[in-house]
Each structure stands twice: as C-alpha cells, then as structure tokens.
N, C-alpha and C positions, 0 to 999 in steps of 0.2 A: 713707253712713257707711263710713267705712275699716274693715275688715274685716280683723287682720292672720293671721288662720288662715286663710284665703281665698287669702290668695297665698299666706303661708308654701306649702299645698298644690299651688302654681299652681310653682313654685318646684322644689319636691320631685318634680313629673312633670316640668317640663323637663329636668332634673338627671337624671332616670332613661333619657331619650330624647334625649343632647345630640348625637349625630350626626344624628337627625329633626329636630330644634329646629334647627339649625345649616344644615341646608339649605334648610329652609324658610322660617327667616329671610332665606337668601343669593337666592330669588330671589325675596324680593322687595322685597330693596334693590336688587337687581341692575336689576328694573324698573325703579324710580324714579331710580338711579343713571344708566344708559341713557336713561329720560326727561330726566332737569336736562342732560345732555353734550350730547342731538339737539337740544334746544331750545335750551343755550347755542349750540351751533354757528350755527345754523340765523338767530339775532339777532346773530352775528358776521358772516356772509355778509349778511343786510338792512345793517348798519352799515357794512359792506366795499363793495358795491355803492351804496350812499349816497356814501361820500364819494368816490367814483369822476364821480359824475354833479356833485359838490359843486366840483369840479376847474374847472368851468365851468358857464353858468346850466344848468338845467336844461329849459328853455323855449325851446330854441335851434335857429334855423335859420340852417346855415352852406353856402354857396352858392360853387361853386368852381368849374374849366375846365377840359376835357384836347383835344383831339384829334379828332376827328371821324372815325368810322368806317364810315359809310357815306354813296353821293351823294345827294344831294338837289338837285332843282329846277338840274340842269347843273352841280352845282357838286362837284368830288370828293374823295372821302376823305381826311382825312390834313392838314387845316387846324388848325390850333389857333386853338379858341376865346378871343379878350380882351375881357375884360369893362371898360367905360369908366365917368368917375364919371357918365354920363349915366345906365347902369344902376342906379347902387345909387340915382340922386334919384326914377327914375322908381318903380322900388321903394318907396323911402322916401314918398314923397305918394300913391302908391297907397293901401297900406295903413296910413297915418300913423294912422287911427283902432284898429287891431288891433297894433300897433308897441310896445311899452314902449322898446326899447334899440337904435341902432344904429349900425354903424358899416362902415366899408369898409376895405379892408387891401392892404398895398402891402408884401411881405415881402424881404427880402433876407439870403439864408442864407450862413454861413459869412462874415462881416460882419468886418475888421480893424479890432479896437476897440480903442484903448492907452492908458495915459496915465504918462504920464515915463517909467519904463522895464519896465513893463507892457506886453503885448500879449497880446491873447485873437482867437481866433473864433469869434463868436459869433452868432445872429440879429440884425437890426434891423430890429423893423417900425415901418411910419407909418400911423397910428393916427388914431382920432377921440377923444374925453373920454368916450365911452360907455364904450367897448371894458376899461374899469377893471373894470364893475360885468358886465360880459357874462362876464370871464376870473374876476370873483370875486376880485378884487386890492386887497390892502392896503395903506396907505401905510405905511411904516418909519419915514420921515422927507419931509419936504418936500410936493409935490401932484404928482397926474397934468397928463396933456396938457391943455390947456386951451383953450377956443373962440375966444380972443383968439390964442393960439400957432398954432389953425389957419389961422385968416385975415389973420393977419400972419406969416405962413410962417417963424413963429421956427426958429431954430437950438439948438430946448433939447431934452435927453434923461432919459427916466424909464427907472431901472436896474434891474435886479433882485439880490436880493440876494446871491445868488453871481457875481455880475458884480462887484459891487461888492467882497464878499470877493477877488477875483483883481485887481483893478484898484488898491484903496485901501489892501486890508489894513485896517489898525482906524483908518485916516483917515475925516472926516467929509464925502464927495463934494459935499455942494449947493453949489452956484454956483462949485465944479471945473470943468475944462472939457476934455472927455475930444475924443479924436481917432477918426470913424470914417472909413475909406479917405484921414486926412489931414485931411479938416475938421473944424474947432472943434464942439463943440457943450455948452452948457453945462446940466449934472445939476442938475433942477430938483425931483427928486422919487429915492424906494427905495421898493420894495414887494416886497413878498411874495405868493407865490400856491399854494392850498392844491396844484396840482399838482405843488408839488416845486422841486426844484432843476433839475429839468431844463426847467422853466416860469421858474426864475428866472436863467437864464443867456442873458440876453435885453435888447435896451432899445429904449425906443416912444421915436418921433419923431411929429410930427405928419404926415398923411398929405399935405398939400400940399408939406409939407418935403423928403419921403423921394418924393414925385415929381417938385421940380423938381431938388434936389441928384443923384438920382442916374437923372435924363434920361428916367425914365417918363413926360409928358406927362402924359396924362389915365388912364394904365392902371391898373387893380386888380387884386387876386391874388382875392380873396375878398367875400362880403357875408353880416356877420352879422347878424341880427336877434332880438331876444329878443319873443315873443307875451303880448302880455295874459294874466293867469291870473284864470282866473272860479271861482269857488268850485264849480263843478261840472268834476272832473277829466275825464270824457269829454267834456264840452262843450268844454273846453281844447285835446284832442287833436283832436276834431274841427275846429277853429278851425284848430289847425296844420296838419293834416294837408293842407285844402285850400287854403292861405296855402300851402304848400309844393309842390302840384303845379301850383298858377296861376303860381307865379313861375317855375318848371323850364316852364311852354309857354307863358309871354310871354318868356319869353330866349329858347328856341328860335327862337320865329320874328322875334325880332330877330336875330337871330345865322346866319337860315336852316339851323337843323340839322334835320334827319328826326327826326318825332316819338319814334321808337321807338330812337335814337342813344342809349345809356344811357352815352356814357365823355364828350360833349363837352359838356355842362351836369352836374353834376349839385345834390341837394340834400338835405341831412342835417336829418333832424327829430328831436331827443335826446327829445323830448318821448313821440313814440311809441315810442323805442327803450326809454325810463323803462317807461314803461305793459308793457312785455312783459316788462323784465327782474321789474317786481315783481308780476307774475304769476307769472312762473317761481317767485319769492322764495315767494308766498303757497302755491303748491304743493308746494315743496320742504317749508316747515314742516307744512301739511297731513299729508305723509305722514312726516317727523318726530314729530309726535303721533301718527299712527297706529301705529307701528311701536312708539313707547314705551308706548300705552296697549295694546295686543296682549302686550307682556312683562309689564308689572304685572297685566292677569288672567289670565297664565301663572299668575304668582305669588300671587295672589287663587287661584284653581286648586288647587293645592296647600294653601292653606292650610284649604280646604275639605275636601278629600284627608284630610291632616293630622287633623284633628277628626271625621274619620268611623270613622279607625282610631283615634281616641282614645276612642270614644264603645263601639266594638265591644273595647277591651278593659276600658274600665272598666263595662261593661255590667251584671257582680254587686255591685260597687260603689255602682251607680249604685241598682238593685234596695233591694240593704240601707237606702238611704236616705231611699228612699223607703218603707219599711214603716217605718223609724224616726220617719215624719211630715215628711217632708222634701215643701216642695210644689213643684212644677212651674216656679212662676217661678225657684226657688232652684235649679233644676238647669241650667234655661237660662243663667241667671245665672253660672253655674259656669263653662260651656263655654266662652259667648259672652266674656268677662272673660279667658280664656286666648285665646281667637283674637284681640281688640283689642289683646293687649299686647306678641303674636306680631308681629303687623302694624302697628301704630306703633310700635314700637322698631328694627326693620328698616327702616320705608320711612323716619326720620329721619336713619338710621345712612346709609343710602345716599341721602339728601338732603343731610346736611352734607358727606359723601365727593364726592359732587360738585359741590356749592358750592366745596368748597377746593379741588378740582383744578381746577375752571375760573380762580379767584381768583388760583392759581400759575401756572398755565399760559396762562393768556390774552394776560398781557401780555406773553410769550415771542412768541407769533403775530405774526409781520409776514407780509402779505401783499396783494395788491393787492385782492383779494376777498374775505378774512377778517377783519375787526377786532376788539378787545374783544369778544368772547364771554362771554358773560354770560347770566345768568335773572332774570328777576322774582321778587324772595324770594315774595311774596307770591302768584304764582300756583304757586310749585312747592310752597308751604307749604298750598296749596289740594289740590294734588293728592295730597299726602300726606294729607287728611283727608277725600279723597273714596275714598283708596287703603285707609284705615281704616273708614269704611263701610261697603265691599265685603267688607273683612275679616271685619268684625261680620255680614253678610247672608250669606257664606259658612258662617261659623260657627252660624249659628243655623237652618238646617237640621237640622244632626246633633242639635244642642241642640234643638231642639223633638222630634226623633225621639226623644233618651233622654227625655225629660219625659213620651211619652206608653208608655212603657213599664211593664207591669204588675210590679210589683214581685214576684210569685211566677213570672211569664216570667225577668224578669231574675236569679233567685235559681237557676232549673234552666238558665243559662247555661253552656257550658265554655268 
C-alpha cells in the first residue's frame, strides 16, 4: 500500500543530507555505469575479434613455402621449397574424409590488369571453385570460378569489387573482357569479401589457367583446406590440430627438409588460433565483471555506511516511536525503503547513462578489434536488481539494529 507520509519523510531526510545523498547515489551509479562500459567494451572486442576470423573460414589450414635453413640428408641450406599440384591431390585424397573445402593457389602480385584506358596493379590468383566459400566471398553479380572453367583451362576472371570500381566505374563488367599482362580474359563473375577492399582489389582465374598462361607448369604458391566441424569444438581442434602437423611431416620429407626446419614448410591452423584468441576473450570479460562487480559493492558499501549513520542520528527518533507503539517491522520498513530507493534510482540513473553513451559512442568505434560495443539490456537490467538487493541487505542491518532498540535506551540518546 502506498504510503505518502512515508516518503514524504524519506524525502524530507534526503533533502536534509543532499551532499550524503548525492554521493552515495554517485558511487553507485558509478558501479554500474563502469559495469555497462567494461561489459560493453569487452562484447565490442568478442564482435571485433569475430569478424576478424569471419574475413576467412574459420577452420582453416593454409599451407605455404620459404627457404630451407638448415642441411639435411647432403643437401644444403638456402633451397626454396615448391610445392607441386602432386602435393595439394595427395593431401586432398588423404584426408578427403576430414576435408570440407579445398583448394590450391597459384598467386601473382602486382598483376597489370586494364581495360580500355584503365590500368591497375593488382593480384591475380588462380584458383579452384572452393576457394569462394574458404575466403567467405560474395557474389555481386555473375558466378565464381567453376569446375568446367578448371578443366577447360578457360580464359574467365572473377573481380573484386574495388577492381571493378577502378576498372569499370559504374559500367556493368560480365562478359567484358579485361587485359592481364595483355591477355584477354573474360569477367564472369564481382564479389565482395567481408576482408575489405583491400581483399577486394584482386581477381581469380582458374588455377590451371594462371599456370599454363603465365608458364608455372605444375607449381603452387599455397594449399588451403577448411576441416570438418563436429559439434564438439575441442574435438574440432583436435582434428585440426593433428591434420596439421601430419601434413607439415608428410611435405617435409617429400620435399627432404629437417624435421625441425620451421621457415621451409610451414602451416597455419585459424582454428586453434580461434580457440586461444576466445580464451583470452572469455578472460578479459571475466575480469571485466570482476572489476565492475568489486565497484558496485564499493558502492553497496557505502550505502550500508549511509544507513548506519542514519540509524545513529535518528536513534531518539526512532526511540519516540517506538514508545508511541510503532512495531519493529515498521521501523525496518522505514530504513530498508530509504536504502532501496537510494540504490535503484542511482544504479538506473547510471545504467541509462551508460546504455546511451555506448549507443552514442559505439558506432563512432572503428577499429580492427573493437566493433559495436554494446550490452545485453537485459542482463545489465538484471544486475541493477541484484545491485538493489544488496542495497536492501545492506540496509537492513542497521534497520534491524534500530528495531531492536529499547525505546527508553533510545530516548537517553545524545
């Protein structure tokens, strides 16, 4: 039952203590305001780091060459490793049961692409039809490389769409027929890819094309493979983990390099790199929560603080009113009703404050590992009414201390 003498009263003490009131309001919005920002940050950095990994599959083992840096078996330092397409089939039938996606790569940088009086440099790699769904690529317009285009060693090119901006301008490029080092080759497909423009300044040939056109034989640059994902994520990494060190010592000693040669094989597993970055992720937020749930019973703290020097000065007050017949639960009642209203009106006041500064300020955030910063309304709307609980449990200490105060003690009070 609404009670309006009750606050009126409740009112009438804040009013009398408003630089007390005022501060023990501020910290503990200040908690909860600190809580919503570590927490938004904290699901801005998981979101940042996501689409970081979303750039390319996330299940990816990408397989590359350098140089040979010590002898092995008569043979001495300083060979550069080439990987042939013998490697990527015996790969591929190897593990063709563990395999979702793959493909082999034939890159040529800084690539003289033009068309009428257009010219860029740019990459061009030769590609497989996988290599679409490994890189996370969209089509814009038209279709990727295609299994008919691999083994009819077509002359067609899939662009990217800053390539195409530089190339076409607001022309429509399909079945265009762009110039790389001088040959024809005709735009069969645009896509987009979430790594940017600097992923889209690029265009796929098929890889038998881009080895016979520019006199590679049989050589590859790279071999990507995307792994089965099983519903059990360590099981997943496990899978890759050792899919990735059988295929780094079955190249080795095709290739005769020293097991322990770490620059002329090497192989990249995103998978376990995922796994550790969202460990780090899970602990960062850990101690995010920690640090904001340590400020709010600062501020829990004080409000307890608060109501014990409220209790100690209205102590003949409290006396009087209870010789007037006032009972025990109505004293509690009294206390506890000033600490809850202490404490959810602050922890809302500094839960909207930073709800809207996230709301303002997040989409200002660009950055490669921070994105959209944001909170769960409904967990931070949770912690504000666990943040009010504690208010009320702080409170009802002192409150139960005046209730059990003998009202002729409380009357020879000074």
């Amino acid at each position: 039952m609404f009670d309006l003498e009750r606050w009126q009263e409740i009112f009438e003490t804040l009013r009398k203590n408003k630089l007390r009131t005022f501060l023990t309001g501020l910290s503990v919005a200040s908690g909860i305001f600190i809580l919503v920002i570590l927490l938004g940050f904290s699901k801005g950095l998981e979101n940042g780091v996501k689409s970081e990994f979303e750039s390319d599959a996330t299940n990816l083992i990408t397989v590359w060459t350098g140089v040979t840096t010590k002898e092995y078996k008569g043979l001495n330092p300083g060979r550069y490793i080439q990987m042939k397409n013998e490697n990527f089939e015996f790969i591929s039938q190897k593990y063709k049961q563990n395999i979702e996606r793959e493909t082999a790569i034939y890159s040529i940088w800084g690539a003289e692409i033009s068309y009428e009086n257009e010219t860029v440099n740019y990459r061009v790699r030769g590609a497989m039809p996988d290599h679409q769904f490994i890189e996370n690529a969209d089509m814009e317009s038209g279709r990727f490389i295609s299994q008919k285009d691999l083994d009819q060693t077509r002359k067609v090119a899939v662009i990217g769409k800053r390539l195409r901006q530089d190339l076409f301008k607001d022309k429509d490029p399909i079945d265009k027929d762009i110039k790389i080092f001088g040959m024809n080759f005709k735009v069969v497909g645009v896509f987009v890819d979430p790594g940017g423009e600097r992923e889209e300044q690029q265009a796929y040939i098929p890889l038998s094309t881009a080895q016979k056109v520019f006199g590679a034989g049989d050589n590859i640059r790279n071999i990507l493979v995307t792994v089965k994902m099983s519903d059990d994520f360590e099981e997943a990494v496990k899978l890759s983990n050792n899919m990735s060190d059988a295929i780094e010592n079955e190249l080795k000693l095709m290739h005769t390099v020293a097991p322990d040669d770490t620059s002329a094989i090497r192989v990249f597993n995103t998978l376990e790199e995922a796994k550790k970055i969202y460990k780090l992720i899970d602990t960062i937020q850990l101690v995010f929560w920690i640090i904001g749930i340590l400020t709010i019973i600062a501020g829990v703290v004080g409000v307890g603080n608060i109501m014990l020097i409220i209790v100690k000065e209205r102590t003949k007050e409290i006396g009087i009113r209870k010789a007037l017949g006032a009972l025990p639960i109505s004293i509690i009642g009294m206390i506890l009703q000033e600490a809850i209203f202490v404490t959810m009106f602050a922890g809302l006041f500094g839960l909207i404050f930073g709800l809207g500064l996230l709301e303002l300020v997040g989409p200002q955030i660009e950055h490669d590992f921070i994105k959209y910063p944001q909170v769960d309304f409904n967990i931070a709307l949770s912690a504000v009414f666990v943040l009010v609980f504690a208010g009320a449990l702080a409170g009802f200490f002192p409150a139960y201390r005046a209730a059990k105060i003998k009202p002729i003690v409380a009357l020879r009070d000074e």
